[in-house]
C-alpha positions as CSV (number, residue, x, y, z in Angstrom):
1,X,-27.8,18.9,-7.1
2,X,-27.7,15.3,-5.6
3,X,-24.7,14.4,-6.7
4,X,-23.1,18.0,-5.5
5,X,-24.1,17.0,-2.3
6,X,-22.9,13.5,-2.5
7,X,-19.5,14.4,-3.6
8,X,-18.7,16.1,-0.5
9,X,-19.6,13.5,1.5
10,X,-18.2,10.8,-0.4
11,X,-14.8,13.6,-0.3
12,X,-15.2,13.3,3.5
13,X,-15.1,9.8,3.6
14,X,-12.3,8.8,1.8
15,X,-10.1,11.7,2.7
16,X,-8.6,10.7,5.4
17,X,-8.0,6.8,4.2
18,X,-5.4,7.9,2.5
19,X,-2.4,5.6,3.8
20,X,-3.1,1.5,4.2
21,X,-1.7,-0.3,6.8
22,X,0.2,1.9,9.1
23,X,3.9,-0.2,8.4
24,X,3.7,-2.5,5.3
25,X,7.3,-3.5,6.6
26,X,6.2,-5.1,9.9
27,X,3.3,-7.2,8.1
28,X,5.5,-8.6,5.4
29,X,8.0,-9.6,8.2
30,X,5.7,-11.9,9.3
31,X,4.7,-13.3,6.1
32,X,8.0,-13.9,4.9
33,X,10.6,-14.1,7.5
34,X,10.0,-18.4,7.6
35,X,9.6,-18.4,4.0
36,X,12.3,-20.8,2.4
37,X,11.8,-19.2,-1.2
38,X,13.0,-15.9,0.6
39,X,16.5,-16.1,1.1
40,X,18.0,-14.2,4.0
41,X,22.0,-14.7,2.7
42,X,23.5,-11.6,1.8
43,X,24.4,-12.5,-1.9
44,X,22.6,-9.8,-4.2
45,X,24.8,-6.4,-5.0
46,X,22.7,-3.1,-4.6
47,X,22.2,-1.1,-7.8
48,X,21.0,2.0,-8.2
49,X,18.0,2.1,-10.4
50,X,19.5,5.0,-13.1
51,X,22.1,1.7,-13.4
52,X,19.3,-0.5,-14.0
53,X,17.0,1.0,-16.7
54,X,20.4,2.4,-18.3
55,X,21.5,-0.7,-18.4
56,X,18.3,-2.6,-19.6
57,X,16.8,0.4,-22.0
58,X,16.5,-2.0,-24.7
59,X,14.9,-4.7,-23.0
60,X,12.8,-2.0,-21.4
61,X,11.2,-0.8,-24.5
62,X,9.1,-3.6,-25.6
63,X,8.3,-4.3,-21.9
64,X,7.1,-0.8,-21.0
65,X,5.0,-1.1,-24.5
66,X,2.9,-4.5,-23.3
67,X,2.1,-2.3,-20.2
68,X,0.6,0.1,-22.7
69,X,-1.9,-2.5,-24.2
70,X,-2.5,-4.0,-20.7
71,X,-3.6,-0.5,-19.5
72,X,-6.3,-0.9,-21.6
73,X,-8.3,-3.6,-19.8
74,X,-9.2,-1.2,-17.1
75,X,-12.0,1.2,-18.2
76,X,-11.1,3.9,-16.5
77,X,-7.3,3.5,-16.5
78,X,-6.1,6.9,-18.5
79,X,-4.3,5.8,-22.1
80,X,-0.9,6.3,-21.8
81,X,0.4,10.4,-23.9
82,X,2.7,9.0,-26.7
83,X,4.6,11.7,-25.4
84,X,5.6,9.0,-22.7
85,X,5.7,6.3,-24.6
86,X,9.3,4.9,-23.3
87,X,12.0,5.2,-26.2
88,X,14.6,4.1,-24.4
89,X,17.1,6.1,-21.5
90,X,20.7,7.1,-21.4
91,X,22.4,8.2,-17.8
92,X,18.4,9.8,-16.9
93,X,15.2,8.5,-15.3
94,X,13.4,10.9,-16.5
95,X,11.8,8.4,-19.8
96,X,11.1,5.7,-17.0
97,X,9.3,7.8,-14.6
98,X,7.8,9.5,-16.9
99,X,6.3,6.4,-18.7
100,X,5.1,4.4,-15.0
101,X,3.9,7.8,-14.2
102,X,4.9,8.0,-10.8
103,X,6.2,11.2,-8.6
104,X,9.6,12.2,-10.5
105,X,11.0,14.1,-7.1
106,X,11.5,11.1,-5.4
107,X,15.2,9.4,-4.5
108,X,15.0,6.7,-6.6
109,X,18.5,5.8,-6.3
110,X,18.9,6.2,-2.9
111,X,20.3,2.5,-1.8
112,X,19.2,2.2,1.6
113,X,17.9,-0.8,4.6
114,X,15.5,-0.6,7.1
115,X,15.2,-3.8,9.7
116,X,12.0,-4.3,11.9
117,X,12.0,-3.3,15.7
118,X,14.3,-4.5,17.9
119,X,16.0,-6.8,14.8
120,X,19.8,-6.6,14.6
121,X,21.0,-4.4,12.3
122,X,23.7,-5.7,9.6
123,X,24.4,-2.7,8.1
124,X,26.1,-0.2,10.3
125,X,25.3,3.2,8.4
126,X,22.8,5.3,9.6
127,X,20.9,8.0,7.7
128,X,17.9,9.9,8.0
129,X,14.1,9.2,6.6
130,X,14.8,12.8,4.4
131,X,16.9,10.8,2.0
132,X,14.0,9.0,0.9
133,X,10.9,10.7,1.5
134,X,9.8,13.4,-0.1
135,X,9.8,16.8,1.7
136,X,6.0,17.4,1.3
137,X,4.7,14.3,3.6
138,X,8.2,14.2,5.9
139,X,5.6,14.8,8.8
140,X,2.8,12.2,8.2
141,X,5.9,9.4,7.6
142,X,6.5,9.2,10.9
143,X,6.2,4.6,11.3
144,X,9.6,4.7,9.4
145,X,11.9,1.9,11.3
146,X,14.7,4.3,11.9
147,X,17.7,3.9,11.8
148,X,17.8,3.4,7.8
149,X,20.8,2.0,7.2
150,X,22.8,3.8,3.6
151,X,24.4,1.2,1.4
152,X,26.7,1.7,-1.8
153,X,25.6,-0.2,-5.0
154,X,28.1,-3.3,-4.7
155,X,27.0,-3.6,-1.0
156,X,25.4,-7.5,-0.8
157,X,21.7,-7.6,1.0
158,X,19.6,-10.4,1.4
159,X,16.1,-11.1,-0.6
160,X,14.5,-11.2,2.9
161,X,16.5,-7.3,2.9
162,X,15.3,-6.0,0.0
163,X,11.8,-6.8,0.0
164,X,11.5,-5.4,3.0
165,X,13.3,-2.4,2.0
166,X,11.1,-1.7,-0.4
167,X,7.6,-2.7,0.6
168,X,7.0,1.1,2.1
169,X,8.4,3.0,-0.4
170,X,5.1,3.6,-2.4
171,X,4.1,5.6,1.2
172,X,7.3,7.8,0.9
173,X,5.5,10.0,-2.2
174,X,5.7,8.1,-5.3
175,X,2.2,8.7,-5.9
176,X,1.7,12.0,-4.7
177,X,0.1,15.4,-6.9
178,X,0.3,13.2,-10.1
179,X,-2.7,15.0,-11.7
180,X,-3.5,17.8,-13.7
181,X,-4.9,20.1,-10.9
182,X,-2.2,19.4,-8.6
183,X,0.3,22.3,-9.2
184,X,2.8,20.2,-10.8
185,X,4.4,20.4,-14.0
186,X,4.6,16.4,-14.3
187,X,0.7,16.0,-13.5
188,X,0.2,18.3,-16.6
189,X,2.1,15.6,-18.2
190,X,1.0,12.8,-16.9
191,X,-2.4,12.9,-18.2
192,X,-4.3,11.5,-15.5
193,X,-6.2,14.4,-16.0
194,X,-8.6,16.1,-13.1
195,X,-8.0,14.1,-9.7
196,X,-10.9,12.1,-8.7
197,X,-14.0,14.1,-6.9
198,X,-13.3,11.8,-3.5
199,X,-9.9,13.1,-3.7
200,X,-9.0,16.0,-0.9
201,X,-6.0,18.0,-2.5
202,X,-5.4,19.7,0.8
203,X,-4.0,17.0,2.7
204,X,-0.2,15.8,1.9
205,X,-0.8,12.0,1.1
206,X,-4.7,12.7,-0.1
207,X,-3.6,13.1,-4.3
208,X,-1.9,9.3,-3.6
209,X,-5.8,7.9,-2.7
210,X,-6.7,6.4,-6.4
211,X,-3.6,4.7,-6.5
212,X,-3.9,2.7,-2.9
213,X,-7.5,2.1,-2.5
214,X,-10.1,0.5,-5.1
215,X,-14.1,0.3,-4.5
216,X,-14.9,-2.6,-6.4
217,X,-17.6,-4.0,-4.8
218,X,-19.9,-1.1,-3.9
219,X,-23.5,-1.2,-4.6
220,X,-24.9,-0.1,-8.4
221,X,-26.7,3.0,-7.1
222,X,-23.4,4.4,-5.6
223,X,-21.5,3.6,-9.0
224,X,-24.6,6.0,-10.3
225,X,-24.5,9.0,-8.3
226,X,-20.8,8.6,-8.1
227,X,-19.0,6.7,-11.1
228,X,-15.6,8.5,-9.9
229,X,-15.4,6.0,-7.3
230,X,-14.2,3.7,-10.2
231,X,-11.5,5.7,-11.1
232,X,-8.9,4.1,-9.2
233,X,-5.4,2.2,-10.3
234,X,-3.7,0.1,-7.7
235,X,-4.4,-3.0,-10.6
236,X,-2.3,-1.4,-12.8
237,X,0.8,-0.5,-10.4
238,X,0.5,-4.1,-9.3
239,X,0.7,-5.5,-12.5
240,X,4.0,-2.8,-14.3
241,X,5.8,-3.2,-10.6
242,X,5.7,-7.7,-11.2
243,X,6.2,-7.1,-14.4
244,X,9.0,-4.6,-14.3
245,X,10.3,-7.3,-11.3
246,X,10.0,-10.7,-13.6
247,X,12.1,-8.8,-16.4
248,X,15.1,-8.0,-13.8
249,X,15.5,-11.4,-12.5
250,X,15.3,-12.7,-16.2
251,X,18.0,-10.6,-17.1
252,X,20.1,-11.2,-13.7
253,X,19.4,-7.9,-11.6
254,X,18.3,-9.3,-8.9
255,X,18.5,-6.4,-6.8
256,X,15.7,-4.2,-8.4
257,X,14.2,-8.0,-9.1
258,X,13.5,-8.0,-5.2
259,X,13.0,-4.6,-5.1
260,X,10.2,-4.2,-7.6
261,X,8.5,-6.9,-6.2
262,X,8.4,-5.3,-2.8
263,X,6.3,-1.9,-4.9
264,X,3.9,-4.6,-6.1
265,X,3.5,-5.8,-2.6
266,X,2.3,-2.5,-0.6
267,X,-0.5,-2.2,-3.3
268,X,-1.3,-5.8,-2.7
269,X,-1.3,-5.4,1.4
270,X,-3.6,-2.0,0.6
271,X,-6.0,-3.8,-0.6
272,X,-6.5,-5.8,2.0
273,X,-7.4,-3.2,4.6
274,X,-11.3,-3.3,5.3
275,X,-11.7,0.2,5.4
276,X,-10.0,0.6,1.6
277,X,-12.4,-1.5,0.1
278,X,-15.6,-0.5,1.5
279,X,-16.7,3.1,1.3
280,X,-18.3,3.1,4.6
281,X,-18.8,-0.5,6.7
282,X,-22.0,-0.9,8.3
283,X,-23.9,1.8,6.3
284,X,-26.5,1.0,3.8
285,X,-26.4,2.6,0.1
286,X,-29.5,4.4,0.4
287,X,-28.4,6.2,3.7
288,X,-25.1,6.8,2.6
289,X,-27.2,8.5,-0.5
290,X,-29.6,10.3,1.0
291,X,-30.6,10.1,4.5
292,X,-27.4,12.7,5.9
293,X,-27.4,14.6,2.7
294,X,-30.4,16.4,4.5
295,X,-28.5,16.4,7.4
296,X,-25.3,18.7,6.5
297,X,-24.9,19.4,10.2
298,X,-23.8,16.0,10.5
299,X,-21.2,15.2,7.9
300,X,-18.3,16.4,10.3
301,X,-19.4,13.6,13.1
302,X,-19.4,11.0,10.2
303,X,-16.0,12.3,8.7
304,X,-14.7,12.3,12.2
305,X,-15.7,9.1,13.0
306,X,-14.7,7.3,9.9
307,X,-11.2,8.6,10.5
308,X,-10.9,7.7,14.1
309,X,-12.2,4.0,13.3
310,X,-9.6,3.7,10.3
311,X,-7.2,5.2,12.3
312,X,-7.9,2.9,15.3
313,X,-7.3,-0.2,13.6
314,X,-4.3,1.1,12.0
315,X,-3.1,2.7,15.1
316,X,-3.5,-0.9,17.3
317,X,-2.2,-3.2,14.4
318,X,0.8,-0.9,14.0
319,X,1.4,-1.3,18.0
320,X,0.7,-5.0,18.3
321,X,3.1,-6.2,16.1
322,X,5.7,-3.7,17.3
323,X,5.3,-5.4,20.1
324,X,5.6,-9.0,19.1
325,X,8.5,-8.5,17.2
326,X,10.7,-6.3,18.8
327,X,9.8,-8.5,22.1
328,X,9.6,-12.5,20.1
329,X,7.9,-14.7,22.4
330,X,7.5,-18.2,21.6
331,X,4.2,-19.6,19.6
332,X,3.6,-15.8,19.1
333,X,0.5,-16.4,17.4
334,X,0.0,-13.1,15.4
335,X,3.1,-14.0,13.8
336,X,2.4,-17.4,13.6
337,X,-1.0,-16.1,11.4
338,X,1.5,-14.3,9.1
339,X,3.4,-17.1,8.9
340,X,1.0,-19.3,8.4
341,X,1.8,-22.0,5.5
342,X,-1.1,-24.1,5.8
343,X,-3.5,-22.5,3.3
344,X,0.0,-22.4,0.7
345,X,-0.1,-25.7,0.2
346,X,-4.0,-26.5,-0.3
347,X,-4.0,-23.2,-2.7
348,X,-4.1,-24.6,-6.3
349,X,-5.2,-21.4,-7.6
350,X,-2.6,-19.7,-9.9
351,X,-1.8,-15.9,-9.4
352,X,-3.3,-13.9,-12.1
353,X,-3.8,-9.9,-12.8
354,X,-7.5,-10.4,-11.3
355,X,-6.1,-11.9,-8.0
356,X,-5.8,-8.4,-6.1
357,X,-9.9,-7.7,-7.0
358,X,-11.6,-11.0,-7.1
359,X,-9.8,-12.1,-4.4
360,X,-8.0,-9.9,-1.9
361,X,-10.1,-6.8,-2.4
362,X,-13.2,-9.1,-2.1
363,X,-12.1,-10.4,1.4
364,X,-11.3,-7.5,2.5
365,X,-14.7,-5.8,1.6
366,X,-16.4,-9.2,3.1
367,X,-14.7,-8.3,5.9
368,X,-15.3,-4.7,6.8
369,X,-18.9,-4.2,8.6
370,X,-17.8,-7.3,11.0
371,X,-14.3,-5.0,11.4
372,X,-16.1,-2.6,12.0
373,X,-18.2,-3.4,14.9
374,X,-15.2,-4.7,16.5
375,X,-12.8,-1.9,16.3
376,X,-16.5,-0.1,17.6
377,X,-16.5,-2.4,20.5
378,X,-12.9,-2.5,21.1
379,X,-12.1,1.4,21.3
380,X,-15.7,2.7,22.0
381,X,-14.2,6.1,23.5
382,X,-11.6,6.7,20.4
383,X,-14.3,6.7,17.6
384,X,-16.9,9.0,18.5
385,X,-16.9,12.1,16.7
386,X,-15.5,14.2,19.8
387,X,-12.0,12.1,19.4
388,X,-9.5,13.7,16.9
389,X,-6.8,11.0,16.2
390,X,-5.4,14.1,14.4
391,X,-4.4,15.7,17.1
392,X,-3.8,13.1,20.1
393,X,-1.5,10.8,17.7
394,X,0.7,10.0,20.5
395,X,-1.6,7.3,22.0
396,X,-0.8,4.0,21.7
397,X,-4.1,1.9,21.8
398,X,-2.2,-1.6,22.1
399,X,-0.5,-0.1,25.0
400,X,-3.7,1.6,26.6
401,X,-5.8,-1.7,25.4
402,X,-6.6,-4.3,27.9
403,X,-6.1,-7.8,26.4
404,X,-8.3,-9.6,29.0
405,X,-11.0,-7.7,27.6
406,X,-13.3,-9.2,25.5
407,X,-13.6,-6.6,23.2
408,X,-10.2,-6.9,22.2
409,X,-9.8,-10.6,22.2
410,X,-12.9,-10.5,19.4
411,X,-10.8,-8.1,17.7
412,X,-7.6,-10.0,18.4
413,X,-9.1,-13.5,16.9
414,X,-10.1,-11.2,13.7
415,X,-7.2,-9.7,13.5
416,X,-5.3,-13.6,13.4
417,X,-7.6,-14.2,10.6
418,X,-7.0,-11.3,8.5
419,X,-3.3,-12.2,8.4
420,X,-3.3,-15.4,7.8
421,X,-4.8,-14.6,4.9
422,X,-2.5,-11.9,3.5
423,X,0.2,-13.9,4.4
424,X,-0.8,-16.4,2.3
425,X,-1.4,-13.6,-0.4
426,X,2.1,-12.4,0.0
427,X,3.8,-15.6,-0.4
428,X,1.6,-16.3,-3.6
429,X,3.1,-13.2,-5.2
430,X,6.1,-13.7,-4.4
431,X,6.2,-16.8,-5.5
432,X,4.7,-15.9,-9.1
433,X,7.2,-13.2,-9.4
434,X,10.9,-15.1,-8.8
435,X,9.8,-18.3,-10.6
436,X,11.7,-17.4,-13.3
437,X,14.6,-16.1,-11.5
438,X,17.5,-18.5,-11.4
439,X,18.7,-16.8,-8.2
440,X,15.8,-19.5,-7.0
């Protein structure tokens, strides 16, 4: 009976935390754009990616079959069907998607750009965000950098390009109603089985949770009354997506080299969001377990105001550095945070497939009760339980915030810190996955 009643309020927490960062495109932007690894020369010919795994089918197979093994470090990672085992692809994605298990409906070979706010555009070619996401969460897409720019394959980007390109694209449905209970003929397939209890079907993005958030560092009597809280995979699309990006530059695709490695990315830059790590900031275990399970009349107001909070962060980060780009100032220093290469060159620590928990997931959970009070403090009439962020999307908190308030400077200053840190964790991966690219 406990854990019933736990389930729906664990359900109502992590419901609406569906989505990360509100535009992975604008944070990498930062962290990258003064990069010298990261070219930003046009030289690298699109390619569709039916060309690529067509292409590289052979090379494919014993790849895709390491993944297998490696899938089984993670406890609660779902073994692989041998139905899906990848036997190599003719002229079809179908094996491919089939074997990474992602959403099979999305437009995979759509060859397309999108450039930050108020950055020139290269490309000359607009088209619409329906050529890339999927129909089902068209709505809830709506921090899309339009216009998207269409390309041919043949058409030269840049690194700098195609990583930025890319670094959304897991938010465009890739990850979407991949389990068994999910209406879909492919989540049958897939074998993921049941989607986690936390999971809320109803909403669009809500079957894409497991997959973008990870509770790693949550207290032992949670893991008790809830163990599907460990059932969660953005390890594993991290490591296929580097993978998967380490074999194309080896074999001289460049394209889907860049490309890949901007997948890996949005996991990565998930993780680092407080409230993805940490189930609830500033409540204790036991309350969270027991004290409001008495108290069902309450669960809305905590849903409510769990949302607004994650939604308040993601709704002022979004606006702030829409603002510093689209407008560059000089010495801006929330893209100097991003851009920060201080930390780089002090780092001896070597990327490995436990860097996302041990140490971006671990920050970001550090960081999430002192987030918290903040975003509290900073937007004290947007998080009580009587706001719906739901249905008043179109305010703007950067623009409504004052920034000689002190409130928002302490969230400002956190803020600085938080991305000078995932800068530096962006640069890392990208630098562990093009070392052994000669395009280098």
């Amino acid at each position: 009976m406990l854990k019933r009643l736990l389930m729906g309020i664990f359900t109502l927490f992590i419901s609406s935390l569906s989505y990360g960062w509100a535009d992975h495109l604008l944070i990498t932007y930062g962290a990258l754009k003064d990069m010298p690894e990261v070219s930003q020369e046009p030289t690298i010919p699109a390619e569709t990616l039916t060309h690529f795994v067509t292409s590289e089918s052979d090379h494919l197979i014993p790849l895709l079959a390491t993944l297998d093994d490696w899938s089984g470090q993670l406890i609660h990672y779902p073994k692989i069907p041998d139905e899906l085992i990848f036997k190599g692809s003719a002229d079809t994605l179908k094996p491919f998607t089939d074997r990474l298990r992602i959403n099979p409906e999305m437009h995979y070979d759509a060859l397309f750009v999108q450039y930050p706010p108020g950055q020139p555009h290269r490309l000359n070619n607009p088209i619409g965000k329906e050529a890339i996401v999927l129909p089902a969460i068209l709505s809830v897409s709506n921090t899309i950098n339009l216009p998207l720019e269409k390309m041919d394959p043949g058409t030269l980007l840049s690194p700098f390009e195609i990583i930025l390109s890319a670094v959304d694209e897991p938010d465009f449905g890739m990850d979407i109603n991949l389990f068994e209970d999910n209406g879909t003929e492919y989540g049958k397939r897939y074998k993921f089985g049941k989607a986690p209890d936390f999971v809320n079907n109803a909403l669009a993005v809500g079957t894409q949770a497991p997959f973008h958030m990870s509770f790693f560092y949550e207290g032992k009597e949670l893991y008790w009354v809830a163990s599907y809280l460990k059932c969660t995979y953005p390890e594993y699309r991290i490591h296929a997506y580097l993978a998967l990006s380490q074999q194309a530059f080896k074999d001289g695709h460049f394209y889907w080299g860049y490309r890949f490695l901007g997948w890996a990315l949005h996991y990565c830059e998930d993780l680092s969001q407080p409230y993805h790590a940490r189930l609830s900031p500033n409540t204790r275990d036991t309350t969270l377990m027991f004290d409001k399970v008495f108290k069902k009349t309450e669960l809305q107001n905590i849903k409510q105001a769990e949302t607004n909070k994650h939604f308040a962060l993601e709704n002022y980060q979004y606006g702030l550095l829409q603002d510093v780009i689209s407008k560059p100032k000089n010495n801006n220093r929330f893209l100097e945070a991003l851009g920060d290469r201080t930390h780089d060159a002090q780092d001896q620590m070597p990327y490995t497939d436990l860097y996302p928990r041990n140490t971006i997931a671990k920050e970001s959970f550090d960081n999430a009760d002192l987030v918290d009070n903040l975003v509290c403090a900073a937007f004290k009439d947007y998080v009580v339980p009587s706001y719906h962020f739901s249905e008043t999307g179109e305010v703007q908190l950067y623009q409504v915030a004052d920034q000689n308030d002190p409130n928002i400077q302490n969230l400002n200053k956190k803020l600085e810190d938080i991305f000078r840190s995932m800068g530096s964790h962006i640069r890392k991966i990208v630098r562990y996955a093009t070392i052994v690219s000669p395009h280098q």
